[in-house]
N, C-alpha and C positions, 0 to 999 in steps of 0.2 A: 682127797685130802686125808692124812693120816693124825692128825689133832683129835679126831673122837668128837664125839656130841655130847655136849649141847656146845662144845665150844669152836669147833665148823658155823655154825649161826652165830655166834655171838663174832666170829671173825668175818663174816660176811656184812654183816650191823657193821662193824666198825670202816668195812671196803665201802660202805655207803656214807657214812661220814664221811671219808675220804672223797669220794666220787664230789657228796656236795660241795667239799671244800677246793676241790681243784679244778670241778667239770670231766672228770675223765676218770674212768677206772684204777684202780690201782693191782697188780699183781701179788698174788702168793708165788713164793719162788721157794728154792731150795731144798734141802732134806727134810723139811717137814711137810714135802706134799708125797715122797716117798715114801717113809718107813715109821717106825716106832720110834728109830732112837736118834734124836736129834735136841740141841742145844737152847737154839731157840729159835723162833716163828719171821720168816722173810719175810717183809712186806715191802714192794718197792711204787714209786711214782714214777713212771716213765714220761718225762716230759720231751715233745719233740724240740731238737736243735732250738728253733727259734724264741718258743716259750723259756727255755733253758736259759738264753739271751737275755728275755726280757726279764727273768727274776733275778740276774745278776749272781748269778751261784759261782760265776768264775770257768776255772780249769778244771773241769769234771775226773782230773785223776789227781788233784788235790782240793777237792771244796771239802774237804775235813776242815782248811784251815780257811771257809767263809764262813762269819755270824750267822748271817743268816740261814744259810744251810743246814749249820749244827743247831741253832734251838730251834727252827722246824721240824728235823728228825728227832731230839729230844722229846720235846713237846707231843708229837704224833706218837711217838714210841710207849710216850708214859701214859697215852688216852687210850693208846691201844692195850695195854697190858692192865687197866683200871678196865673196861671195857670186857676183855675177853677173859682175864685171868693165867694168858698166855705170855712167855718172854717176846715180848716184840721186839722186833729189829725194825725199825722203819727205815727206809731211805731213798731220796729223792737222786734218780740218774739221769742223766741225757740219755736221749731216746739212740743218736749213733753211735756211743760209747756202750752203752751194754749193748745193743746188737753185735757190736764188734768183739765185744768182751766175751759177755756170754751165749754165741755163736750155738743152738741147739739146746739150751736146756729148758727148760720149761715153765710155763709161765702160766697161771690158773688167775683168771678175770675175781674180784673181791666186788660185792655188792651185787651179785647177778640174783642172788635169794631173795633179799630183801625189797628188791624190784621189782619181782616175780609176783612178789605176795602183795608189792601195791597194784599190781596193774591189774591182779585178778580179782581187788574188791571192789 
């Protein structure tokens, strides 16, 4: 991760919130696990197809324009960036639609720290 310390941990803290909140990890994606200069901090939910169904988010190449979708990723974006101190992007995708999308690029597991340090007390 290229975010620096202490706020790597406090983004991992927040991929464990997430985790609780969904059962499932959620991703760091994009330019901010590469380099220095980047905008603001990916964080994605990858839900597979069927979970994706069951929250009703719609047509994953317009759930901009589902409620629900947008004040979840609002909501998660701003506990994230209260949280980490980082600009968070949060956002909820289907699981075939970014595999298809973004085909290759990378994807770093959020809350594996903080797991880490429960399992070893």
């Amino acid at each position: 991760m290229s975010v620096g310390m202490p706020e790597e941990l406090f983004l991992h803290e927040f991929g464990s919130q997430l985790w609780h909140a969904f059962g499932e990890p959620a991703y760091h994606v994009g330019s901010s696990m590469k380099g220095k200069q980047w905008r603001d901090v990916d964080v994605r939910m990858i839900l597979d197809d069927e979970e994706w169904e069951r929250a009703d988010f719609g047509n994953p190449e317009s759930c901009h324009t589902n409620g629900k979708w947008v004040a979840l990723c609002l909501a998660f974006s701003a506990l994230g960036k209260q949280m980490t101190g980082l600009p968070i992007d949060f956002q909820i995708q289907q699981m075939s639609n970014a595999n298809e999308k973004f085909k290759g690029c990378g994807r770093s597991a959020l809350g594996i720290v903080a797991l880490r340090m429960k399992d070893s007390a």
